[in-house]
Backbone as CSV, one residue per row, in Angstrom:
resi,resn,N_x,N_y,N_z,CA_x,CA_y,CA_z,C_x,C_y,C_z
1,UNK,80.769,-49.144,-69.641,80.704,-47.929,-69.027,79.453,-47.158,-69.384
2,UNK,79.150,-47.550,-70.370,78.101,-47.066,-71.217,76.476,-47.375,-70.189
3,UNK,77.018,-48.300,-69.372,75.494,-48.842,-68.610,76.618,-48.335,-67.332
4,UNK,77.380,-47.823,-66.605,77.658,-47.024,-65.934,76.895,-45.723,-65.443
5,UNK,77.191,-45.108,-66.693,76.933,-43.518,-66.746,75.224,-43.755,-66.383
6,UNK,74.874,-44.775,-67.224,73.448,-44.569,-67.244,72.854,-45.474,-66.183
7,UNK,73.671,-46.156,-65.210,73.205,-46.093,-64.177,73.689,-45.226,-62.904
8,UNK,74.529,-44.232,-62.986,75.131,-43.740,-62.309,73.998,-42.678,-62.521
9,UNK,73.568,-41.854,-63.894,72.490,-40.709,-64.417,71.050,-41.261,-63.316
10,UNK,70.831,-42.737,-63.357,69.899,-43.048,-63.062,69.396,-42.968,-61.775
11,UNK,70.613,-43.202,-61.272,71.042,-43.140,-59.526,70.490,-41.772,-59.382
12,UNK,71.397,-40.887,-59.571,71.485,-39.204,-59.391,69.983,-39.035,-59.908
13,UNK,69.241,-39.655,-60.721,67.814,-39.041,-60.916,66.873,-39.194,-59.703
14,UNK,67.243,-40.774,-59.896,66.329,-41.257,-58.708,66.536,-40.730,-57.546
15,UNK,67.919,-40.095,-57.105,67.973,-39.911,-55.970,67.778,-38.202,-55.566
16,UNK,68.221,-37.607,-57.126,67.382,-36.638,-57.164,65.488,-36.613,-56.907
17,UNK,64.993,-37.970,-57.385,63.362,-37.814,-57.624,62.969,-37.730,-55.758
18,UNK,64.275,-38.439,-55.387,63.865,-38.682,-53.805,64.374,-37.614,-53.053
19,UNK,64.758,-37.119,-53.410,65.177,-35.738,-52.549,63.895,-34.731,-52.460
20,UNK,63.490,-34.712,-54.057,62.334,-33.768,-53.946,61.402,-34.482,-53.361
21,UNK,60.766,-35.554,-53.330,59.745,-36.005,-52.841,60.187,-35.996,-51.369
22,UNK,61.580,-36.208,-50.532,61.270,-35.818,-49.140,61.265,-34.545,-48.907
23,UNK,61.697,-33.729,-49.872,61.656,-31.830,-49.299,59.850,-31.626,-49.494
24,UNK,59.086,-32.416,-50.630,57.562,-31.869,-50.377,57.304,-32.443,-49.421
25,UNK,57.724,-33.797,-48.950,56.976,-34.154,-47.995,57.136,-33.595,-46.622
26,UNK,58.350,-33.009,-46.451,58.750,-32.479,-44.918,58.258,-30.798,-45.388
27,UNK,57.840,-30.417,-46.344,57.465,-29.251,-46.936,55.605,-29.595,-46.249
28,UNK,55.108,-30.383,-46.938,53.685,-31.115,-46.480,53.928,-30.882,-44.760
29,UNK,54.827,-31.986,-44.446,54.963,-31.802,-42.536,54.952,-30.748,-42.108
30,UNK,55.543,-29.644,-42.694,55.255,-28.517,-41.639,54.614,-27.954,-42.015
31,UNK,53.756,-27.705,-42.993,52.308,-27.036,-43.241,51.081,-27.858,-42.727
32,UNK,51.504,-29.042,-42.326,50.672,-30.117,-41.428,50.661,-29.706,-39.923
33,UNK,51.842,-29.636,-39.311,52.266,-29.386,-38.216,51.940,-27.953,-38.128
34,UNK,51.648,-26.850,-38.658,51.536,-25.636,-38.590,49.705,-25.972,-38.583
35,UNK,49.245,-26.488,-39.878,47.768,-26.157,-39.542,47.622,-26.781,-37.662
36,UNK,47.758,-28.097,-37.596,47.647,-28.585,-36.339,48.106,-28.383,-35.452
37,UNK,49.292,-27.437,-35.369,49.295,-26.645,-34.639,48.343,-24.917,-34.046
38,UNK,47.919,-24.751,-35.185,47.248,-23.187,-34.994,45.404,-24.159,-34.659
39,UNK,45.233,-25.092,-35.157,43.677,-26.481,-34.662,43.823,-26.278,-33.604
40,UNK,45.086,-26.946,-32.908,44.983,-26.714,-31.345,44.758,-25.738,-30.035
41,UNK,46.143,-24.561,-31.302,45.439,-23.193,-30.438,43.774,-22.858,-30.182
42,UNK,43.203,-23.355,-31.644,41.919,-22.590,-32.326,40.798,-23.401,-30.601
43,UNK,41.148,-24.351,-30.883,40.636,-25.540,-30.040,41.137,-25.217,-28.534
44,UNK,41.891,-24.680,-28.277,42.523,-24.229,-26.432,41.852,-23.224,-26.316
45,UNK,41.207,-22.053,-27.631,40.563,-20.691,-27.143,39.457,-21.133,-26.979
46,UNK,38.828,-22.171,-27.759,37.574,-22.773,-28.373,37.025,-23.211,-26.721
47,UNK,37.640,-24.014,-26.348,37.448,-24.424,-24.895,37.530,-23.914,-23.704
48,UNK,39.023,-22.468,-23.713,38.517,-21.646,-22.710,37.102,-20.830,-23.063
49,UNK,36.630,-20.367,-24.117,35.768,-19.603,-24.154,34.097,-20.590,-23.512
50,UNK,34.424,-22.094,-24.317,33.685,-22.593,-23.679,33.350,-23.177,-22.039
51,UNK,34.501,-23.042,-21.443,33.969,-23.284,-20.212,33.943,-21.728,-19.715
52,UNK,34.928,-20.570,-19.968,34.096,-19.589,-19.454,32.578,-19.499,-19.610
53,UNK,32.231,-19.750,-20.500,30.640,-19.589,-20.930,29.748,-20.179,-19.963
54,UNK,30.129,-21.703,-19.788,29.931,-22.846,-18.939,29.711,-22.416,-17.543
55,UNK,30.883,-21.237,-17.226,31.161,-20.674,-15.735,29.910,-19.519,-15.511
56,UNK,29.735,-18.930,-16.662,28.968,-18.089,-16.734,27.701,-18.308,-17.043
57,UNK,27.363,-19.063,-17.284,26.162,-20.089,-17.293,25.567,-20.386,-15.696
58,UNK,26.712,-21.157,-15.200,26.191,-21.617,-14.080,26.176,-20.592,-13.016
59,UNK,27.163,-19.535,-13.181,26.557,-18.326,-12.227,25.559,-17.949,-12.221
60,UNK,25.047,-17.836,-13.495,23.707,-16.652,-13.818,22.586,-18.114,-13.396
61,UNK,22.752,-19.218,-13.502,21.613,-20.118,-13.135,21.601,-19.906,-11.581
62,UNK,23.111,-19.965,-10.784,22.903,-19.524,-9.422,21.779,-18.755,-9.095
63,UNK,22.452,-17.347,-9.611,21.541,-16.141,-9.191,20.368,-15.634,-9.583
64,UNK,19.902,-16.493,-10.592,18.557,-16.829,-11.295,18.155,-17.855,-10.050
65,UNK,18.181,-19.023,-9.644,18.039,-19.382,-8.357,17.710,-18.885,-7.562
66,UNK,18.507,-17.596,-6.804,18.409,-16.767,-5.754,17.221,-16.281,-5.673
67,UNK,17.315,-15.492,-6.757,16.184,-14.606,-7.361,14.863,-15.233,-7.333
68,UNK,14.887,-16.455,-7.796,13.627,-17.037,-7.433,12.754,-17.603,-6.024
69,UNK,13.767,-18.005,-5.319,14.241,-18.330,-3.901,13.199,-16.726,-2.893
70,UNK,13.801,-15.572,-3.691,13.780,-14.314,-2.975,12.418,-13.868,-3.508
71,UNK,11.653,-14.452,-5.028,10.922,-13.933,-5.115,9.758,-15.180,-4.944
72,UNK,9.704,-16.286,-4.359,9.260,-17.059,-3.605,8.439,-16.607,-1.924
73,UNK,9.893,-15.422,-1.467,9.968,-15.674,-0.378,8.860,-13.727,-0.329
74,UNK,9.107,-13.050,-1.250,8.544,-11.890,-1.245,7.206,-12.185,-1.511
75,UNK,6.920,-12.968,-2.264,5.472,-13.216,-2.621,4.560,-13.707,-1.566
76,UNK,5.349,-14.675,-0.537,4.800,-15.026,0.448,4.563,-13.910,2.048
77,UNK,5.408,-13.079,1.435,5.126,-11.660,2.603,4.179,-10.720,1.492
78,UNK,4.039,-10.750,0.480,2.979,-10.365,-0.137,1.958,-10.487,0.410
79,UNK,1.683,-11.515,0.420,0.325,-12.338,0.832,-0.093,-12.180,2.073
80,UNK,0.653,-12.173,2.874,0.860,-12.303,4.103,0.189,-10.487,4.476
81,UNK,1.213,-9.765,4.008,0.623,-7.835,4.265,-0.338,-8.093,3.354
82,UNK,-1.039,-8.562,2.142,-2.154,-8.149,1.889,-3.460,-9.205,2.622
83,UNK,-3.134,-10.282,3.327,-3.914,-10.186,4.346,-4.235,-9.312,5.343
84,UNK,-3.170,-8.892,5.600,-3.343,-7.734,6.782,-4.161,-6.833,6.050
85,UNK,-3.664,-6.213,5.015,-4.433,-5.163,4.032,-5.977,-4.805,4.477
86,UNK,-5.937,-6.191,3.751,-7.223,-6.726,3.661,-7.971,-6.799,5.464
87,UNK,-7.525,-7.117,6.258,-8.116,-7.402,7.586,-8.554,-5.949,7.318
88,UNK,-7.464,-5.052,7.428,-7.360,-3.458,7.816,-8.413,-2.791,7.435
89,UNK,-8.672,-3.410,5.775,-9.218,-2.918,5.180,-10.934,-3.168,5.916
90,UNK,-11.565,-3.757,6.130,-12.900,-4.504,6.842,-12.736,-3.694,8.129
91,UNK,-11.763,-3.446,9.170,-11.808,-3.148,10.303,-12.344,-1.167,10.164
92,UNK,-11.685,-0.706,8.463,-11.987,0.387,8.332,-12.866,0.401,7.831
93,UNK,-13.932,-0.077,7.263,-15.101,-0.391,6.796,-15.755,0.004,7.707
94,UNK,-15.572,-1.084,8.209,-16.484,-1.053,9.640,-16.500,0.278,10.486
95,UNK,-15.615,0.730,10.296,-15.201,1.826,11.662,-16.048,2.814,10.206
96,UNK,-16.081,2.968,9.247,-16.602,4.099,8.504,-18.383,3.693,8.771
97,UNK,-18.816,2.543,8.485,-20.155,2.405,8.883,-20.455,3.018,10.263
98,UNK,-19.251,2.672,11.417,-20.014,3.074,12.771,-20.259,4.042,12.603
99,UNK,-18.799,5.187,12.197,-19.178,6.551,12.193,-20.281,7.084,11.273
100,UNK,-20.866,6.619,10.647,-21.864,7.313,9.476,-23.000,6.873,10.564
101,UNK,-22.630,5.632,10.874,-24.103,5.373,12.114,-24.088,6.797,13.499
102,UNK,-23.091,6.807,13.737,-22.782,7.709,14.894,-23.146,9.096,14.440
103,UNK,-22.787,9.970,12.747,-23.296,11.011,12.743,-24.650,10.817,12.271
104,UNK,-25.460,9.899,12.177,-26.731,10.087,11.768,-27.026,9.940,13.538
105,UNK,-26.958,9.204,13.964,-27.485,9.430,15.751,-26.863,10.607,15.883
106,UNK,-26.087,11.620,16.195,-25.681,12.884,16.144,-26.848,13.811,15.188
107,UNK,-27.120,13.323,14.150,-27.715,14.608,13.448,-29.193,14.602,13.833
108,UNK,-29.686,13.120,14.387,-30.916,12.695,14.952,-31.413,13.992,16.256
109,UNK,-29.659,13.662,17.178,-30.121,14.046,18.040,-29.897,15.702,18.405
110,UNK,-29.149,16.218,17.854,-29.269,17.963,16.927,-30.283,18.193,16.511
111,UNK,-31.437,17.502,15.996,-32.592,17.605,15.565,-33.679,17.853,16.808
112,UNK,-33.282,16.641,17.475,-33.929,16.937,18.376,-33.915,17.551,19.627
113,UNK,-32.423,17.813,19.520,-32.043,19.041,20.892,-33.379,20.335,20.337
114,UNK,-32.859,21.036,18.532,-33.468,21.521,18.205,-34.697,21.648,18.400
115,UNK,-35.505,20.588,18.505,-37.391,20.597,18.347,-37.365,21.132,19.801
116,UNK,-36.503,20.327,20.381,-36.807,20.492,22.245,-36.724,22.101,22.705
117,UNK,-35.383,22.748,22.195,-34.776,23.846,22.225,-36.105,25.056,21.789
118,UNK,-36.770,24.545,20.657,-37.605,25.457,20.155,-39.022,25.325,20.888
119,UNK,-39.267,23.762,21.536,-40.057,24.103,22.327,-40.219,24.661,23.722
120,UNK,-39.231,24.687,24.010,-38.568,24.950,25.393,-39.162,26.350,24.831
121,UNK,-38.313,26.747,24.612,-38.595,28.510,23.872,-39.820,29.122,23.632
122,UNK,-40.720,28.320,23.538,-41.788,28.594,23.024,-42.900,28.009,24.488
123,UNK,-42.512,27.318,24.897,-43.175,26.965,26.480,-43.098,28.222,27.070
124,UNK,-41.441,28.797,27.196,-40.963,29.620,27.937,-41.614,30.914,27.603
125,UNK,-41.895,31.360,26.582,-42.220,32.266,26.126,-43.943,32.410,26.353
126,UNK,-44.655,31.159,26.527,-45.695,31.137,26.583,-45.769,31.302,28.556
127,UNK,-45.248,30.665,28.964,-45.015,31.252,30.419,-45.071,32.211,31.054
128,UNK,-44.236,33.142,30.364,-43.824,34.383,30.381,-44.960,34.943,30.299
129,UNK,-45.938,34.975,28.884,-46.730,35.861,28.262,-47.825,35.541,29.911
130,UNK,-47.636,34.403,30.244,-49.098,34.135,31.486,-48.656,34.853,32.719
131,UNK,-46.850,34.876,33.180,-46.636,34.803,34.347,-47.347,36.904,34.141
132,UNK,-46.510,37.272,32.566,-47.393,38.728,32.535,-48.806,38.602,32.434
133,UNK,-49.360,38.055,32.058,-50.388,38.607,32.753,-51.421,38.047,33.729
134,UNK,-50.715,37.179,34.909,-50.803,37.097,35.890,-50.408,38.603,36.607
135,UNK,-49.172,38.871,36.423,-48.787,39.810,37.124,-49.787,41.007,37.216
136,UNK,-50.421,41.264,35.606,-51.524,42.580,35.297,-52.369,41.691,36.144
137,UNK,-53.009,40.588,36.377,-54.642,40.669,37.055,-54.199,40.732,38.182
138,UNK,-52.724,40.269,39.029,-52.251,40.474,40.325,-53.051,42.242,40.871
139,UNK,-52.246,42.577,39.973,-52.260,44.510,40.015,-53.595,44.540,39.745
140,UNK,-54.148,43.829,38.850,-55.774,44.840,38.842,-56.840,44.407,40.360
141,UNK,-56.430,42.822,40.706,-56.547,42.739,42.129,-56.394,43.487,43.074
142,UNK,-55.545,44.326,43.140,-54.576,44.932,44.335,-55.502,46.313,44.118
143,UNK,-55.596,46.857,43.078,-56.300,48.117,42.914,-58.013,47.568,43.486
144,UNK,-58.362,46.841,43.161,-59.447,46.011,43.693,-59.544,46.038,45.236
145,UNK,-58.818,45.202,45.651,-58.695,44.940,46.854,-58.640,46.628,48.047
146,UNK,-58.272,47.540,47.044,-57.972,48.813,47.955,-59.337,49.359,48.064
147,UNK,-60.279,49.250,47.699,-61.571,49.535,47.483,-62.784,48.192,48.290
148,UNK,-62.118,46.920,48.730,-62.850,46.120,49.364,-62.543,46.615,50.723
149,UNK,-63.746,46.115,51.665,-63.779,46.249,53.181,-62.663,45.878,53.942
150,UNK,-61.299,45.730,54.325,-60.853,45.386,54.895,-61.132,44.639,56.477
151,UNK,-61.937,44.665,56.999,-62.674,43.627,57.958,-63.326,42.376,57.826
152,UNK,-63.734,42.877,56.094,-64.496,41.536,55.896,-63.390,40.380,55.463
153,UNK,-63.559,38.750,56.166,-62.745,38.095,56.256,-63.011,37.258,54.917
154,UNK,-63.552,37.018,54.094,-63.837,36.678,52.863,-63.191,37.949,51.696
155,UNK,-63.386,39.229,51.970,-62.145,39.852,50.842,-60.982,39.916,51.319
156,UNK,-61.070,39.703,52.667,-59.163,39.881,52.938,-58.664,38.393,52.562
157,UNK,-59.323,37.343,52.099,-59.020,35.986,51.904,-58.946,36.579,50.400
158,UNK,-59.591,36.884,49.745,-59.490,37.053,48.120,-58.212,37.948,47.947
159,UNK,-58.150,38.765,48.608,-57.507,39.644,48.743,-55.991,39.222,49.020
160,UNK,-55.522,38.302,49.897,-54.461,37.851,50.201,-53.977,38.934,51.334
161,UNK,-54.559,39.220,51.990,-54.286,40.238,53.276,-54.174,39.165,54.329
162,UNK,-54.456,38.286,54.696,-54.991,37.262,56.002,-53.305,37.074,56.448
163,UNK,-52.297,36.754,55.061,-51.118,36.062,55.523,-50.401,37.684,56.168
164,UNK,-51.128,38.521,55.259,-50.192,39.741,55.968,-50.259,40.128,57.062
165,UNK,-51.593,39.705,57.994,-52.393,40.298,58.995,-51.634,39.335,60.182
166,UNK,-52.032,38.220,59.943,-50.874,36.949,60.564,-49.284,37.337,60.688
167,UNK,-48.954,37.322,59.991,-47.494,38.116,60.234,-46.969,38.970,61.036
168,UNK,-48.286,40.241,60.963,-48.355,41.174,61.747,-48.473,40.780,63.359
């Protein structure tokens, strides 16, 4: 009995030693099952965040696309109005040369209305000064003439009587 007890003690140890070793080990399992469980969560956020990212990635490459697409397409109407610009620009050139040509022929010919204007004026004036004094030797004639023979046909010719006499 004596190897009874002490295998019966031995039993109950051992089966005590095995009890504890399956409570750590199912103790182990669910601190196993818990980390690998909360891995997986960590790993399901891990992956939505990464393909949101992924999603958001490839949007912004879209519209980075676009954008380039649009600023492709602006650059080429760039070019395009600063040709025109540019034409515009030469056509106003030009049109500023004519006109600087046009007021120098304008100021040419103001100049020379002027010279003309002042000689005109000065013709006219010199005219004048003759047609007066034509008019005085007319009159000193006429006082003349009242004192010549009126018969004689050589002072009534100087005289300017002949057309009056004719008339008559």
């Amino acid at each position: 009995m004596k190897y009874m007890v002490v295998l019966l003690g031995s039993l109950v140890a051992f089966t005590l030693l095995l009890m504890g070793f399956v409570y750590s080990r199912s103790t182990l399992e669910i601190q196993l099952t818990k980390t690998s469980y909360f891995k997986n969560v960590k790993n399901k956020v891990t992956s939505d965040m990464l393909k949101e990212t992924k999603s958001s990635i490839d949007d912004t490459n879209k519209r980075l696309m676009q954008q380039r697409k649009r600023i492709q397409e602006l650059t080429k109407q760039i070019k395009t109005v600063q040709e025109a610009v540019d034409g515009k620009k030469a056509e106003l050139n030009t049109c500023n040369n004519d006109l600087s040509q046009i007021k120098d022929e304008i100021a040419s010919l103001k100049e020379t209305r002027s010279k003309s204007h002042t000689e005109f004026q000065q013709k006219k004036s010199d005219l004048n000064e003759q047609i007066d004094k034509l008019k005085t030797e007319l009159e000193k004639r006429s006082n003349l003439c009242n004192y010549i023979n009126k018969r004689s046909v050589e002072g009534m010719k100087l005289c300017g009587i002949v057309a009056v006499l004719q008339a008559e």
